[in-house]
C-alpha positions, 0 to 999 in steps of 0.5 A: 509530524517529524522534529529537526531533522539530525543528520546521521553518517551511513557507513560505506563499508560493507562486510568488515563494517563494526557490529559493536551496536547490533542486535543479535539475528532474530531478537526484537530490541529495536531500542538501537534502530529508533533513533537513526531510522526516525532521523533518517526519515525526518532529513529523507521523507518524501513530500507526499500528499497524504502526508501532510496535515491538511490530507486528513484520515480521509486522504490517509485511507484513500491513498492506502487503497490505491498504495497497494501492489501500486508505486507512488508514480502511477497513483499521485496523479489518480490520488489528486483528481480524486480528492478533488472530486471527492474530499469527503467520505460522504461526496464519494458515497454520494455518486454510483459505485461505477463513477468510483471504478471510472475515476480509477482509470488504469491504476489495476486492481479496480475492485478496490475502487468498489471497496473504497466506495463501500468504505465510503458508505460506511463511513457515511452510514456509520460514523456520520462521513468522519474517518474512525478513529478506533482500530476495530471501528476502522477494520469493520469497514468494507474492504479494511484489512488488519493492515489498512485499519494499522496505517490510517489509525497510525498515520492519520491519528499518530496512534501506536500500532505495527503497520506491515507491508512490503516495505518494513518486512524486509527491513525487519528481515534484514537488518534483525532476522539477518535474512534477505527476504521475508516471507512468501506471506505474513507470519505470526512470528513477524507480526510479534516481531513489530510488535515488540519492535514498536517505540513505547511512545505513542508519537514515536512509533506512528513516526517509526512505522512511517520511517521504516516504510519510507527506508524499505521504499527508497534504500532497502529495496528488493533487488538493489539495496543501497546499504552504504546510505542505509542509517543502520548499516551497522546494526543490520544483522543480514549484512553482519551475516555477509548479505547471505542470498539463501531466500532466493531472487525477489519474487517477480511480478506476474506476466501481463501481456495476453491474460485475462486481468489485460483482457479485463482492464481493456473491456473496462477501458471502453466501459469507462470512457462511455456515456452510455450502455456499451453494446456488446458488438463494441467490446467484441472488438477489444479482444480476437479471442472470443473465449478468453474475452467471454470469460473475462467480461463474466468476470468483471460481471461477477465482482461487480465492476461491470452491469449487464443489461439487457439485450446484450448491452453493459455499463458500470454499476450504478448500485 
């Protein structure tokens, strides 16, 4: 996917750093950005699984599913087990829904194992088991959103499309709206914003969404940017601006000691090591609090991840 690598000097000044290339705070002609970016990423990128070639639209989509508000670390691991298990849309079809929640272990989140395994399905039912290629063909499947459907039409087929997540917002905050942070949510004016900064051609802007991704992961991160490695320091408006902190500290991640969601992930730790349905009296032994744990099994039951049978006994779904 990448060319030779070209080693780009980072500068190591900070505020007195020349601004002669920059772009002024707010506009879109990433024109000066392309070059050292994609160089950047083709000497930096990490060797990541779903990044090579024998990955497939398949592993693109998988690993999206289990990227989200999860770091590389933790997901490498459930990623190669699972392509293992499944290397196709159809053999994850195949198998009951809750085989798919078991499968993702303690990765968080498990509804988007039930989403993967619908969009496995329809992928199968639709498309004969291949990945689409078409943008809208891929954000009618379940559990796609406009984000998904640009990262695997971008990364899997090298097609032109603004792929936003974390990562490149705050790129695309600082270095040309000159701000900290993006936005709580995603805006209209961001997404126009990648709009207008994507390459004309084709190979290059699956390349640039990639790089751009890669540059908000390891340089431009939220709490510790390393600016003195960052390929366009001296185009970034926010630095030329004095790195103002007038968006606030990073957003904190929610608490997870004593909630419901560890209430959640512990019931279905049991759930996912039985063999058999669970009687009740086993996962009143997972939590003291009786009302708090009543609650989140109704939950779990709720958003399908858990089925209730009867006399007081549950399992993972089999539909």
């Amino acid at each position: 996917m990448t060319s030779t690598p070209v080693t780009t000097a980072a500068p190591t000044a900070a505020a007195d750093t020349a601004p002669a290339a920059a772009p002024a705070a707010g506009t879109a002609d990433g024109t000066a950005l392309h070059a050292p970016v994609t160089a950047w990423f083709d000497e930096h990128a990490r060797d990541l699984p779903w990044r090579r070639p024998e990955a497939g639209a398949w592993g693109v989509m998988v690993s999206e599913f289990m990227l989200q508000q999860t770091p590389v670390s933790r997901v490498l691991p459930v990623y190669e087990q699972w392509l293992a298990r499944w290397p196709r849309p159809a053999d994850l079809a195949a198998e009951a829904p809750g085989e798919a929640v078991r499968a993702w272990g303690r990765l968080g989140y498990p509804r988007r194992a039930l989403r993967l395994h619908a969009a496995a399905s329809a992928i199968q039912e639709r498309h004969g088991g291949d990945v689409p290629r078409e943008h809208g063909q891929l954000l009618a499947l379940p559990g796609v959103g406009e984000y998904t459907a640009a990262a695997v039409a971008s990364f899997a087929y090298g097609q032109r499309h603004a792929v936003l997540d974390t990562n490149v917002r705050r790129v695309f905050a600082r270095a040309v709206a000159g701000r900290q942070y993006p936005p709580n949510a995603t805006t209209a004016a961001e997404r126009k914003l990648a709009r207008q900064l994507l390459p004309e051609d084709e190979k290059l802007a699956a390349r640039w969404a990639a790089a751009t991704m890669e540059l908000g992961a390891l340089l431009c991160t939220a709490r510790a940017p390393e600016c003195g490695r960052c390929p366009i320091a001296a185009q970034c408006a926010w630095r030329q601006a004095g790195s103002p902190a007038h968006d606030g500290p990073p957003r904190r991640t929610q608490a997870y000691a004593g909630t419901d969601r560890q209430v959640r992930g512990k019931l279905l730790a049991v759930l996912r090591e039985a063999v058999s349905p669970v009687p009740q009296v086993v996962l009143d032994a997972v939590w003291d609090e009786p009302v708090q744990r009543a609650r989140a099994l109704d939950g779990l039951v709720s958003d399908g991840l858990v089925e209730p049978l009867g006399g007081g006994r549950y399992r993972l779904p089999l539909t």
